[in-house]
C-alpha positions, 0 to 999 in steps of 0.5 A: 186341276183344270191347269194340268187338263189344259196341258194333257189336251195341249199333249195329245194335240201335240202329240197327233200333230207331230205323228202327221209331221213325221208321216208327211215329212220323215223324222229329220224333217226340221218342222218334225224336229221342232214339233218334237221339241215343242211336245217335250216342252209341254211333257216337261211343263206338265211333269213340273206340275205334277211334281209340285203336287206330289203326283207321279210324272206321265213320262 
């Protein structure tokens, strides 16, 4: 359980970094695209867990 924590912080904080990123820099920014591409990354990484553990996905 502290893993998917872990992730679920490392989510938002993504998630936040990527809104100041596009409000800087407009969503075909490649540090916007990245950062999204980082976030989906976890997303998918969190959702693998929870998959394993019988739980439902968060996206």
């Amino acid at each position: 359980m502290l893993h998917d924590e872990v992730i679920r912080q490392r989510i938002e904080e993504s998630r936040q970094l990527l809104y100041q990123l596009e409000m800087q820099y407009g969503l075909r920014h490649p540090k916007v695209l990245k950062q999204s591409m980082h976030l989906d990354e976890l997303i998918n990484r969190y959702n693998r867990v929870k998959y394993r553990e019988g739980m439902k996905p968060i996206a």
